[in-house]
C-alpha positions in Angstrom: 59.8 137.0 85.3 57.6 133.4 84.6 59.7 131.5 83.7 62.7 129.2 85.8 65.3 128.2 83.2 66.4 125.8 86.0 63.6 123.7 84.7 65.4 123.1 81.7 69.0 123.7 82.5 69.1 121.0 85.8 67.8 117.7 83.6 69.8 118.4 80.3 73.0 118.8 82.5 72.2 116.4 84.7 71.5 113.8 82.2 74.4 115.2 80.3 76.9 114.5 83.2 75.4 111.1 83.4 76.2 110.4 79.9 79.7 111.6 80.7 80.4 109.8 83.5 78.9 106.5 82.1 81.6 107.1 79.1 84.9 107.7 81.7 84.1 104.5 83.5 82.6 102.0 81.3 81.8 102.9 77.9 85.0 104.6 77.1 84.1 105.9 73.4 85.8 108.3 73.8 88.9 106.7 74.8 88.5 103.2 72.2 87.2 105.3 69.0 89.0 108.9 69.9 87.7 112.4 69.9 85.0 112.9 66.9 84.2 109.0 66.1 82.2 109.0 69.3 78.2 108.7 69.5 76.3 111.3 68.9 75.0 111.5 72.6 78.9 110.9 74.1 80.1 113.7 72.0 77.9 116.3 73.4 78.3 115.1 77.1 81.8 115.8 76.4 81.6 119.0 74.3 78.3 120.5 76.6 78.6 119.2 80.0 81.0 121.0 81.7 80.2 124.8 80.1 76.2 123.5 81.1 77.9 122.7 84.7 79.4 126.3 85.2 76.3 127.8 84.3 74.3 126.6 86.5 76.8 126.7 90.0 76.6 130.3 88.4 73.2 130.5 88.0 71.9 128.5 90.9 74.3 130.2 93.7 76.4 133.3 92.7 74.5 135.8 90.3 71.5 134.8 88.2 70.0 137.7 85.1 66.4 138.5 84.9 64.6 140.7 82.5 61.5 143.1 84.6 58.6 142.3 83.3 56.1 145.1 84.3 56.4 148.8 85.9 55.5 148.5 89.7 59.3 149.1 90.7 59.6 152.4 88.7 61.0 154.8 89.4 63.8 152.5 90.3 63.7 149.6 87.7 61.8 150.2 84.6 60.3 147.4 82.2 62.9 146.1 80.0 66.0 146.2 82.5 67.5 143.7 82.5 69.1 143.0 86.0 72.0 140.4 87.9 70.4 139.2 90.9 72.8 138.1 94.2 71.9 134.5 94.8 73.5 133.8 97.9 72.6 136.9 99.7 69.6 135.7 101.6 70.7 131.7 101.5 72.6 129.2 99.4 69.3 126.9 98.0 69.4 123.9 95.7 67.9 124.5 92.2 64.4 123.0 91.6 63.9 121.6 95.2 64.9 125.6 97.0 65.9 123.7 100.0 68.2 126.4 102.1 71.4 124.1 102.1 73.7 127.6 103.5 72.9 130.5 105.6 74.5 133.3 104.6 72.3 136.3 105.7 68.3 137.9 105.3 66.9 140.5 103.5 66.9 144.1 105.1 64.9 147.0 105.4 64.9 148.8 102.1 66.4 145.7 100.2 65.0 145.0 96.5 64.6 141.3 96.5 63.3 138.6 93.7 60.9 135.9 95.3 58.8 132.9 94.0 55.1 134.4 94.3 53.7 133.0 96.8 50.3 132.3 95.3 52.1 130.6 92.0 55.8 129.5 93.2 56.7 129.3 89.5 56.5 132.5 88.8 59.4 135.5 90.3 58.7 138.7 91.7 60.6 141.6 92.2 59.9 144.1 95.3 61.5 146.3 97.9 61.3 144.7 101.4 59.2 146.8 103.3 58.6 144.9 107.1 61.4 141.6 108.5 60.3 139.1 110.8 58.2 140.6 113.8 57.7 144.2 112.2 54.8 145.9 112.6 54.5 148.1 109.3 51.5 151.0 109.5 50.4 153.7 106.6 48.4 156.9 107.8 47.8 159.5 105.5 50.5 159.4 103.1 53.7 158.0 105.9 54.9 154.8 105.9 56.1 153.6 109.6 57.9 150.6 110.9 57.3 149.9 114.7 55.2 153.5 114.9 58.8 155.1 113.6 57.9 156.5 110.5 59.6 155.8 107.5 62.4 159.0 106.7 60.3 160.5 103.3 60.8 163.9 101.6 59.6 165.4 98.8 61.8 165.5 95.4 61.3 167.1 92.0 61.9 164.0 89.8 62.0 164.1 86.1 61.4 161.2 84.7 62.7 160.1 81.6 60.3 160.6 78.8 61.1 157.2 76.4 61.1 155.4 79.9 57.7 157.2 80.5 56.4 156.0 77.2 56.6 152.4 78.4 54.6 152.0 81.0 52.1 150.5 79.8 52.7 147.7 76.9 51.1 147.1 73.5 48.3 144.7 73.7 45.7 143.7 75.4 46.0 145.4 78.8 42.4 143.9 80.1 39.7 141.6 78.9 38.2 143.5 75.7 40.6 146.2 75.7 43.4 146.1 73.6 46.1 149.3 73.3 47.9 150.0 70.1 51.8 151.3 70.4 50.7 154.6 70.3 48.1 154.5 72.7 50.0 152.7 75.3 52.8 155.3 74.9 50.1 158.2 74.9 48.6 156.3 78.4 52.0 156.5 79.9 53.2 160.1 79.4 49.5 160.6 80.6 50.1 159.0 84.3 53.1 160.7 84.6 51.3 163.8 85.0 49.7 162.6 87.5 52.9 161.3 89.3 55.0 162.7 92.6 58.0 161.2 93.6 59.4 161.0 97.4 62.6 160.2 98.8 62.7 157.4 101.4 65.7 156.2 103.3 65.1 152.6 105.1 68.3 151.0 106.5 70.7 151.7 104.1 69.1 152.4 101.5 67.8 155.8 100.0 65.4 155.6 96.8 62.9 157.0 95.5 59.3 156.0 95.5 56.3 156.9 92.4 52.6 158.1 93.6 49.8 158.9 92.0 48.1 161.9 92.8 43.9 161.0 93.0 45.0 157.1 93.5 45.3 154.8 96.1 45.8 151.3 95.8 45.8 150.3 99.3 41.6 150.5 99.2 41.6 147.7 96.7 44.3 145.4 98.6 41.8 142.6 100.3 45.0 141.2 101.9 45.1 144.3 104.4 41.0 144.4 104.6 41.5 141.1 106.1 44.4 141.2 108.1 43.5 144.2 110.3 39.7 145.0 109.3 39.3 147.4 112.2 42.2 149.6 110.9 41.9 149.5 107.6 40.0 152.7 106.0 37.6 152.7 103.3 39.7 154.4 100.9 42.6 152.7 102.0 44.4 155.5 103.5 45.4 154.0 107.1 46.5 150.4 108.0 48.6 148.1 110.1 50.1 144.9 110.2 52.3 142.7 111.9 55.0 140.7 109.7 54.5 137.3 111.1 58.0 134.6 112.1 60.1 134.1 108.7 58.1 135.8 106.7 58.5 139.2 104.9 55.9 142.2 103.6 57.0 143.5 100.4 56.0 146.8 98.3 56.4 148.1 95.2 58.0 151.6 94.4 55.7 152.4 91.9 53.4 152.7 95.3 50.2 153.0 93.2 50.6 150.6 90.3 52.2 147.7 92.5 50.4 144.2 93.1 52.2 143.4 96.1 52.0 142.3 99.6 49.1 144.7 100.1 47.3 142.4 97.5 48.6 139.1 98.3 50.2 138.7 102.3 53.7 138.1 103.5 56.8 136.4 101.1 57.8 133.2 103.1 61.7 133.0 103.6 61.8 129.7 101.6 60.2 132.1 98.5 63.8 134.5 98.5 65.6 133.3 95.8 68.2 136.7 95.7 68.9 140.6 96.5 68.4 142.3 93.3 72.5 144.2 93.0 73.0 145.6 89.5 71.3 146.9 86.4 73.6 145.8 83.2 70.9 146.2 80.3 67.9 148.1 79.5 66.0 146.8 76.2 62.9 148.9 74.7 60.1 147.0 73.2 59.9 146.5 69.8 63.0 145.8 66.9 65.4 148.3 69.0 68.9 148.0 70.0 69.6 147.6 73.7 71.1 150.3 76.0 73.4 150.4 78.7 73.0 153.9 80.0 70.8 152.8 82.9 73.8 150.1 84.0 74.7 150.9 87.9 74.1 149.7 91.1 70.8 149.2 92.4 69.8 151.3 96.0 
């Protein structure tokens, strides 16, 4: 999710509503000449302006669509879904400027939320909200606590599904000299899902499921938490702790071991939320295939 359409949509229907209004109060083409013989620039304020001017109060503070990029939310969203995202759950904010013009609630425990990266704004993210304001969020040995009550987590016999499985990874290059073919990247996928246990966890109200893998652990490559609490912090990244500091939130992936998250990075700031993530209405493989719809539903 790098790319804002705001960036486009705001100017042309700005400048477009300019162009319109100009015309209703002095140029009056439309009025003088009638509908057709107007300039070219007139006649598209007219025809463009007000369906522009839906989609964006649509865009900007109801529901917004984005398309997940990468697989650190599986089990739960998988590359290629394409999502509706609640804009004015966490905040009614301008387009472009994100200035929080409406309060209309925060984020909660277990809640799947899109955010502007913090270390490139211009870029969205997409991760379950593990720690809120003043939280102190600990992992020892496999459980996940939030102030020292750990985290309800059981174990679940998942099966994934297989063409899901097979995307994991995409075509290309992956890393600098090391480029996958479609069959390799599908062959590296069904590969880490042997590798892969699943666990229920129920934060708030919310019950999902989470992905490990078995011989892996992220957490001892995260800097963010080496830094943040270096006396607590094991060398393989099996125990840490840290406090979520005033409007700020500490995300995680579900796809625990193949998440860059706040581990990596630190805490979302609240002027970062840009919506709670509701409802998947599209799933689209890679490649010339058709869409789906059998992963539409609600997201937990």
């Amino acid at each position: 999710m790098d790319f804002d359409f705001n960036l486009i949509l705001v100017p042309l229907t700005i400048g477009l509503g300019i162009i319109w209004l100009l015309d209703k109060l002095t140029l009056k083409q439309r009025k003088t000449r009638g509908r057709g013989k107007e300039s070219l620039l007139v006649r598209w304020a007219y025809d463009f302006f007000p369906v522009l001017a839906v989609v964006l109060i649509v865009r900007s503070f109801l529901i917004e669509p984005f398309n997940i990029p990468s697989s650190s939310m599986v089990p739960t969203l998988y590359t290629g879904d394409f999502i509706a995202v609640n804009k004015y759950a966490y905040g009614v904010r301008l387009p472009l400027s994100y200035n929080k013009v409406l309060d209309t609630g925060a984020p909660e425990h277990g809640d799947v939320a899109v955010f502007r990266y913090p270390e490139n704004p211009s870029i969205y993210y997409i991760k379950r909200v593990i720690g809120l304001p003043g939280d102190t969020v600990s992992y020892n040995q496999g459980q996940l606590a939030i102030n020292d009550v750990p985290v309800a987590t059981k174990t679940i016999n998942f099966a994934a599904n297989a063409e899901l499985t097979s995307q994991l990874y995409g075509a290309g290059q992956i890393a600098p000299g090391q480029v996958l073919s479609e069959t390799e990247a599908m062959q590296m996928g069904q590969q880490e899902e042997d590798h892969a246990q699943y666990f229920q966890e129920t934060q708030g109200k919310h019950q999902h499921l989470v992905r490990y893998l078995t011989g892996m652990n992220s957490a001892q490559y995260a800097p963010f938490l080496q830094q943040e609490s270096p006396d607590v912090v094991s060398s393989a990244g099996t125990q840490w702790r840290i406090t979520v500091p005033e409007n700020q939130y500490f995300v995680m992936g579900d796809n625990r071991d193949r998440s860059a998250d706040g581990r990596f990075w630190g805490f979302v700031p609240d002027d970062n939320l840009a919506g709670k993530a509701v409802y998947i209405w599209m799933h689209k493989p890679p490649g010339l295939k058709l869409p789906s719809f059998t992963r539409n539903g609600a997201i937990d």
